[in-house]
Backbone as numpy.savetxt, mean C-alpha at the origin, in Angstrom:
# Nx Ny Nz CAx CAy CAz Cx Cy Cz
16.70 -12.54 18.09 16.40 -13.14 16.79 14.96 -12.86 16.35
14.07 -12.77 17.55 12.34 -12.56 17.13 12.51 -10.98 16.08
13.51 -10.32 17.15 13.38 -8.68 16.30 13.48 -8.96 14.97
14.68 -9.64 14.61 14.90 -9.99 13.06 14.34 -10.11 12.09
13.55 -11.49 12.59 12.43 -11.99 12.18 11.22 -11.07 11.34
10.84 -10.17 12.54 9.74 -9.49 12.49 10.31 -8.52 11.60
11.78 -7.56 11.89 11.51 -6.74 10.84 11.90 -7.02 9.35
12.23 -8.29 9.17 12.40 -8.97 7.68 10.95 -9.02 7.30
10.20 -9.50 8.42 8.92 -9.84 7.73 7.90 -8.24 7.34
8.48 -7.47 8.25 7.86 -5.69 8.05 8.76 -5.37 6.40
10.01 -5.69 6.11 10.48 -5.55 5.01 9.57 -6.64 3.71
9.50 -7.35 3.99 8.81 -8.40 2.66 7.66 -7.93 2.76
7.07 -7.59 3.51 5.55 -6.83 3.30 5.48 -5.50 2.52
6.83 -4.94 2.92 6.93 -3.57 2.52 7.06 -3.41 0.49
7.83 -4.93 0.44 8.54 -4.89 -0.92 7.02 -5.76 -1.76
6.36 -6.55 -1.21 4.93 -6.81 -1.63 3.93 -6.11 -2.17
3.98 -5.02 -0.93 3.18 -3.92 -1.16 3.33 -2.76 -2.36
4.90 -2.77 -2.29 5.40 -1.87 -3.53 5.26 -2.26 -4.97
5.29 -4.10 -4.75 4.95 -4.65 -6.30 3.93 -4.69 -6.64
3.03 -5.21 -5.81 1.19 -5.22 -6.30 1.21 -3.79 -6.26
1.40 -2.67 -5.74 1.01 -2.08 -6.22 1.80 -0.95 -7.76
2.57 -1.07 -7.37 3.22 -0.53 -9.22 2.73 -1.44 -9.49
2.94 -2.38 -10.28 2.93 -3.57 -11.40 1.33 -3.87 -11.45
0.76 -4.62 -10.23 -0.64 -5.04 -11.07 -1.31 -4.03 -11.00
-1.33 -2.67 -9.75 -2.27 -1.72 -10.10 -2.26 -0.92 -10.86
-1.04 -0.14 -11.21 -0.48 0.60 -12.08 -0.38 0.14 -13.37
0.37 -0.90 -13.72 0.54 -1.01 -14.81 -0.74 -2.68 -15.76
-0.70 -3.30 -15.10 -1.75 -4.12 -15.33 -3.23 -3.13 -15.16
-3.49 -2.33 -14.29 -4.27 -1.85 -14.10 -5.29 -0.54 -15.22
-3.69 -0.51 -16.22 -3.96 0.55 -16.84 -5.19 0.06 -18.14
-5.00 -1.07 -18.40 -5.33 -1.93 -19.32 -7.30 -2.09 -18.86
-8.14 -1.88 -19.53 -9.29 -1.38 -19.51 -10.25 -2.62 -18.78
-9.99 -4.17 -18.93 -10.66 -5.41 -19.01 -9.33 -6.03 -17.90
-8.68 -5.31 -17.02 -7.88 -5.94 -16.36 -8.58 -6.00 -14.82
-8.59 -6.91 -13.85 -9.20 -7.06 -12.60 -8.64 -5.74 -11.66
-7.12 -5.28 -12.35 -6.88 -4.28 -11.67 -7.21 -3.07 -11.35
-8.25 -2.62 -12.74 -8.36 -1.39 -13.73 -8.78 -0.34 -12.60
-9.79 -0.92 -11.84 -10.15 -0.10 -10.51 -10.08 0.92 -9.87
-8.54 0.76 -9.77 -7.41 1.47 -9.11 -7.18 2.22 -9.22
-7.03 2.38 -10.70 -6.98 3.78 -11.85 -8.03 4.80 -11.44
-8.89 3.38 -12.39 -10.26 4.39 -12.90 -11.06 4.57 -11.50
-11.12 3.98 -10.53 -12.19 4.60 -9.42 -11.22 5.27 -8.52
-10.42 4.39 -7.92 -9.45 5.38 -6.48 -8.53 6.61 -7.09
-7.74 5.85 -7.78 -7.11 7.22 -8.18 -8.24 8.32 -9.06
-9.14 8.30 -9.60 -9.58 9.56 -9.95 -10.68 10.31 -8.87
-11.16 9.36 -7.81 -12.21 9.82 -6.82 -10.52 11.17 -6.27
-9.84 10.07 -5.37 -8.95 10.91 -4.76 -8.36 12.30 -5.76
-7.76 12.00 -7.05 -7.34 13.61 -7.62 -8.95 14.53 -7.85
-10.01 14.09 -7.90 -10.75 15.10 -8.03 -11.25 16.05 -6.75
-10.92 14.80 -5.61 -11.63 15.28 -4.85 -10.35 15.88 -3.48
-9.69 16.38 -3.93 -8.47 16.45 -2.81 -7.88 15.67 -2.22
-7.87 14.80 -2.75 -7.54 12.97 -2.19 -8.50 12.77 -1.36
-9.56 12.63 -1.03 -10.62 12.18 -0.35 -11.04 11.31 -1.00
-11.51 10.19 -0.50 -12.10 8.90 -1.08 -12.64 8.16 0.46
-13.82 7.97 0.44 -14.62 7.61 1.58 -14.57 5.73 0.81
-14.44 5.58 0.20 -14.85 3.99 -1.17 -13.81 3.30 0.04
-14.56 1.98 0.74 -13.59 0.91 0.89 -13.41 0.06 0.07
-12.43 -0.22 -0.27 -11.98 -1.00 -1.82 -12.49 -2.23 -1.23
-13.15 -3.39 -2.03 -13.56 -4.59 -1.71 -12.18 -5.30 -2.16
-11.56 -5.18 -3.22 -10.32 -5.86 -3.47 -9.14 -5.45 -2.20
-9.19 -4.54 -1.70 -8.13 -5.07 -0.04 -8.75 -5.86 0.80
-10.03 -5.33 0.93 -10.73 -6.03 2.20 -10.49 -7.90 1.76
-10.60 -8.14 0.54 -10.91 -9.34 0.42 -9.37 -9.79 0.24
-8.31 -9.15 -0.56 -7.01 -9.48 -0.95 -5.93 -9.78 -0.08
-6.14 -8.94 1.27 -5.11 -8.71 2.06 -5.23 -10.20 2.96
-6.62 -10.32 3.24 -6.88 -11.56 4.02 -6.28 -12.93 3.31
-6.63 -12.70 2.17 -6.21 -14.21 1.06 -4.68 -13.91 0.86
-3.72 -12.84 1.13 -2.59 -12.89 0.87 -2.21 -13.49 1.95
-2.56 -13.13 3.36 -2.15 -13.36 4.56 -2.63 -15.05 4.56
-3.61 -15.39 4.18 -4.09 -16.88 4.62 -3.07 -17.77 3.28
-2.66 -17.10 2.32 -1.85 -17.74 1.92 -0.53 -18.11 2.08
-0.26 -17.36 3.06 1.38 -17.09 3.18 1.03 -17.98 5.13
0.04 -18.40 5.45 0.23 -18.53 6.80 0.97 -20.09 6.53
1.46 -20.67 5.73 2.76 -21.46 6.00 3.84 -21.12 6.99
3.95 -20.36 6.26 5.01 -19.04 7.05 5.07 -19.47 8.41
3.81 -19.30 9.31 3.68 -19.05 11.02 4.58 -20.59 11.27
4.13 -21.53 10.61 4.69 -22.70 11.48 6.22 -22.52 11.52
6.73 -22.11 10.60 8.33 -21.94 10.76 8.89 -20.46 11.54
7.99 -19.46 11.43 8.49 -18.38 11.64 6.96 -17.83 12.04
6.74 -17.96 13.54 5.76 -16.99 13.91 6.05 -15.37 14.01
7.04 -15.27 14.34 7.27 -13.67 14.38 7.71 -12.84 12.49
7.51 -13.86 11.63 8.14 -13.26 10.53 6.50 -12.73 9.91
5.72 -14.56 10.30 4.36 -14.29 9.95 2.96 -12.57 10.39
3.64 -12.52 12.07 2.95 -11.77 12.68 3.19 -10.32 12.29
4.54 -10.21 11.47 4.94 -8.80 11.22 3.87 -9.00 9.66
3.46 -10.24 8.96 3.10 -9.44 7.90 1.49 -9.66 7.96
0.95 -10.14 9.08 -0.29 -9.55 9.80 -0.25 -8.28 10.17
0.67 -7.77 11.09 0.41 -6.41 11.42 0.75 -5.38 10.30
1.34 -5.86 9.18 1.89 -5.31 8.03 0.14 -5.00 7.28
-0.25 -6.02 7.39 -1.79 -6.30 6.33 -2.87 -5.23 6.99
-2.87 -5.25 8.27 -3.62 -4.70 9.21 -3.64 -3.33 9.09
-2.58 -2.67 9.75 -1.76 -1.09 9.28 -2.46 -0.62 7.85
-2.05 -1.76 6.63 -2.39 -0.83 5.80 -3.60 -0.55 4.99
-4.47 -1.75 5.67 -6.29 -1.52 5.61 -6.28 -0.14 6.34
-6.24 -0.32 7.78 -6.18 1.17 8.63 -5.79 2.50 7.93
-4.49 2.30 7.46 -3.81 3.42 7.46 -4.82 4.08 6.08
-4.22 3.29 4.91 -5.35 3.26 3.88 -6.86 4.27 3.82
-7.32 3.81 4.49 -8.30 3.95 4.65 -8.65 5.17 5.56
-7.99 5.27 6.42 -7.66 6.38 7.80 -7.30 7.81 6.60
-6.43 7.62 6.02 -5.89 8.90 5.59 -6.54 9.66 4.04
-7.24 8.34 3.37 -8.37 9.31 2.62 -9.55 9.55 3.20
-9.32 9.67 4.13 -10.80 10.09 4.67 -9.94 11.71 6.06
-9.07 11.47 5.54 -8.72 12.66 6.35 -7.46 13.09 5.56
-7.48 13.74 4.91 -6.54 14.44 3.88 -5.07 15.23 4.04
-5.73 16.04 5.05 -4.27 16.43 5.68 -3.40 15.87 6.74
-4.00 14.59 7.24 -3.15 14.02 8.14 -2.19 13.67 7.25
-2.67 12.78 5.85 -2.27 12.13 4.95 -0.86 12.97 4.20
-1.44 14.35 4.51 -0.18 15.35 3.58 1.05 15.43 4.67
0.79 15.76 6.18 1.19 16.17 6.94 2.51 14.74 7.36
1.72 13.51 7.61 2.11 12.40 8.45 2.56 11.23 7.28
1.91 10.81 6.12 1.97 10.09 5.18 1.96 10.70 3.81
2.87 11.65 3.51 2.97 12.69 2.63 3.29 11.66 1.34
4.13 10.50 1.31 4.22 10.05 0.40 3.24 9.11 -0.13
2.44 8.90 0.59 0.71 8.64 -0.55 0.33 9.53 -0.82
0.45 11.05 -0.21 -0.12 11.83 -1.02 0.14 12.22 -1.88
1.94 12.52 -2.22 2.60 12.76 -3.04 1.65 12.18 -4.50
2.06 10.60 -3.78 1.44 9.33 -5.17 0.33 9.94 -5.58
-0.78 10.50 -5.23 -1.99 10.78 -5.72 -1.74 12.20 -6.37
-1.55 12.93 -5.57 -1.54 14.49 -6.23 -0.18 15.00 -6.74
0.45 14.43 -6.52 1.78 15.04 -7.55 2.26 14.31 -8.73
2.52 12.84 -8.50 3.11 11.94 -9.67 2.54 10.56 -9.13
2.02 9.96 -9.51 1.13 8.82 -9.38 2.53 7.40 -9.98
3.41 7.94 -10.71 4.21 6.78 -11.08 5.72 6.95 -9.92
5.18 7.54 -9.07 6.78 7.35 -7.82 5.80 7.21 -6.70
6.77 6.84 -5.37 5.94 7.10 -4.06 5.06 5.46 -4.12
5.03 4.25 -4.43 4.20 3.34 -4.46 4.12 2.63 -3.21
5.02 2.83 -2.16 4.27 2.55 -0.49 3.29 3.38 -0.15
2.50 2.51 0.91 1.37 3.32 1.40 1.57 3.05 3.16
1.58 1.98 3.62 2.26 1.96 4.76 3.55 3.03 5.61
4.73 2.56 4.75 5.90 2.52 4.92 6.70 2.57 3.55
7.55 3.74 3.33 8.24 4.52 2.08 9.63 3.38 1.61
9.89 2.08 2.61 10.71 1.37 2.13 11.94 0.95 1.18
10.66 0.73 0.08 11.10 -0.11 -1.37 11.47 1.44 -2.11
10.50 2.41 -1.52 10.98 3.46 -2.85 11.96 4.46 -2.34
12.57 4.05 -1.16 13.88 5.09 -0.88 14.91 4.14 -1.30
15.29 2.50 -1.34 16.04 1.60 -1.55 15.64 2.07 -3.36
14.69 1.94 -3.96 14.59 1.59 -5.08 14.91 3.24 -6.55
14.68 3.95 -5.18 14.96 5.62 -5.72 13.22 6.44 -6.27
12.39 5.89 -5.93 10.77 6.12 -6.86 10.19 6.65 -5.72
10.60 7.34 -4.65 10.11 7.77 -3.74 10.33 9.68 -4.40
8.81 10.25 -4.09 8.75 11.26 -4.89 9.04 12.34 -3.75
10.09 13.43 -3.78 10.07 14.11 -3.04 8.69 15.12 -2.15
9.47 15.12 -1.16 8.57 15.87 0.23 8.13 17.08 -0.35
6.90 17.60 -0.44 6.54 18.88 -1.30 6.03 19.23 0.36
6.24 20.57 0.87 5.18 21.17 1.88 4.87 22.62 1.16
């Protein structure tokens, strides 16, 4: 039952991750005076100019991921293993995040579908972790090598 648990909770992280990021980064984001705008205008254009390289740790994960997680830690008292998958969910994707614009071709090679998102079509591909929501949802942008 813990397995369950955990990978429901690796799935609700996955489908989290896919909404904040289409919806408030993407599309709230597009909007000039939006908290999201960021996203756009600094990550996504550092990364297409620069081969997807972006050294920038976003202060909005560092600070967001923690306040998502401390908000949701209701969660642990009923379901520690649902909670711990979306700790290690939060964790991963500071790391990963962060790990793969700063190294570009791992990112093409190993996590092709963030790279996709950046250098091919920026409106498919919206996991960064884990491709999830956009193989269920169909917005997962094909494998270019």
């Amino acid at each position: 039952m813990e397995i369950v648990l955990f990978a429901l909770g690796i799935l609700y992280a996955n489908t989290f991750e896919y909404a904040v990021h289409r919806y408030l980064f993407h599309e709230f984001g597009k909007k000039k005076d939006s908290l999201f705008s960021f996203h756009l205008r600094e990550h996504h254009l550092t990364a297409r100019h620069n081969d997807f390289f972006d050294s920038k740790i976003s202060k909005v994960e560092m600070i967001g991921i923690p306040f998502i997680l401390l908000a949701h830690l209701p969660i642990a008292f009923f379901s520690p293993f649902f909670y711990s998958a979306l700790v290690t969910y939060g964790v991963l994707f500071i790391l990963i995040h962060n790990f793969v614009h700063r190294y570009p071709a791992v990112a093409k090679k190993v996590f092709w579908w963030h790279w996709n998102h950046h250098m091919r079509n920026q409106n498919k591909s919206w996991g960064v972790v884990l491709p999830i929501m956009d193989l269920l949802s169909g917005t997962l942008q094909k494998r270019v090598d």
